[in-house]
N, C-alpha and C positions, 0 to 999 in steps of 0.2 A: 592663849594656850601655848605652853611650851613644845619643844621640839618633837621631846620622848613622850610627849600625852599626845599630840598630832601623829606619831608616827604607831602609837599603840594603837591608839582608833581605827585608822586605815587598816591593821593589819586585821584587829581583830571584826572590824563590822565587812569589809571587805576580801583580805586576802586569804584568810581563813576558810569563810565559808565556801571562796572559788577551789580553794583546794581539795577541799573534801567532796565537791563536786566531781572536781574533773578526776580523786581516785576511783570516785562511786561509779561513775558514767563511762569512766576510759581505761583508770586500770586495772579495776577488777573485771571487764568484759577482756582485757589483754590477758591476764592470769588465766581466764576460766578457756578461751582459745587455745593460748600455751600449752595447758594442761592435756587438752585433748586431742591436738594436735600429734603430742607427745615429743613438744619442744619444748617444754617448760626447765629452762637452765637460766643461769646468772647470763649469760654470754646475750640469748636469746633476748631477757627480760629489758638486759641494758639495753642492746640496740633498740629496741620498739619504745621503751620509755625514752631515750634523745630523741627518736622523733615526733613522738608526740607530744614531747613537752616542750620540743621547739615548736613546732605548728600550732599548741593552745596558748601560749606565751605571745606570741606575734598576733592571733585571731585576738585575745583581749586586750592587748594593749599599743597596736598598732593602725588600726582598723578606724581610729578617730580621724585622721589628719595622714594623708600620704610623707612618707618620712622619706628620709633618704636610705641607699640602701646600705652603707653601713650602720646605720641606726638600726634596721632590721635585723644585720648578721650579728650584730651585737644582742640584739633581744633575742634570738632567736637560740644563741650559744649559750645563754645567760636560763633560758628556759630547758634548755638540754641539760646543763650541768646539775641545775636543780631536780630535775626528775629523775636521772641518773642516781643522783644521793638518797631520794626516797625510795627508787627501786633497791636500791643497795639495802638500806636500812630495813624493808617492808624485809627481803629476803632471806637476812637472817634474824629478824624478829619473829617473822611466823613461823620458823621451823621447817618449811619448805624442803632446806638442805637434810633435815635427818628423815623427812619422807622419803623423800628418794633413793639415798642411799643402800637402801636395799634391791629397788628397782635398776641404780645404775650398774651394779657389777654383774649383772645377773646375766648369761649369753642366753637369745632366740633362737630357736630349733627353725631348724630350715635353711 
């Protein structure tokens, strides 16, 4: 099997269905918090997705064999940067920002 058929497979029988997992399970319970909380912003969304996309990133792929601890800070940065990206992308794909928009300019009495 070649390289790009080996690395399709993986992606698609494995790293795929892990991701849509860990949106279903981790970032839409982060979103639906956010929202009620009434932190739901880009600023908010990033920080909570670095970290849980470095702590799911290290839990599945670290957890086989004690590594060294750069080996971890590397997985661990590598898992932040990538959920970083899909928080970015989820937020202005769902429209999120022209929800709000009317909610953020709006002053509370009191």
């Amino acid at each position: 099997m070649s390289e790009f058929a080996s690395a399709f497979a993986l992606i698609s029988v494995y790293a795929l269905p892990v991701s849509y997992l860990a949106t279903l399970f981790v970032g839409l319970p982060t979103i639906v918090f956010l929202e009620k909380s009434g932190r739901l912003t880009l600023t908010w969304l990033i920080a909570c997705a670095a970290i849980e996309g470095a702590i799911l990133l290290v839990l599945l792929t670290e957890t086989r064999l004690p590594s060294s601890i750069s080996m971890v800070l590397r997985t661990a940065s590598l898992g932040s940067v990538m959920a970083v990206g899909v928080a970015v992308v989820f937020w202005y794909l769902s429209g999120i920002t022209r929800r709000l928009t009317g909610r953020a300019h709006t002053a509370r009495a009191g």
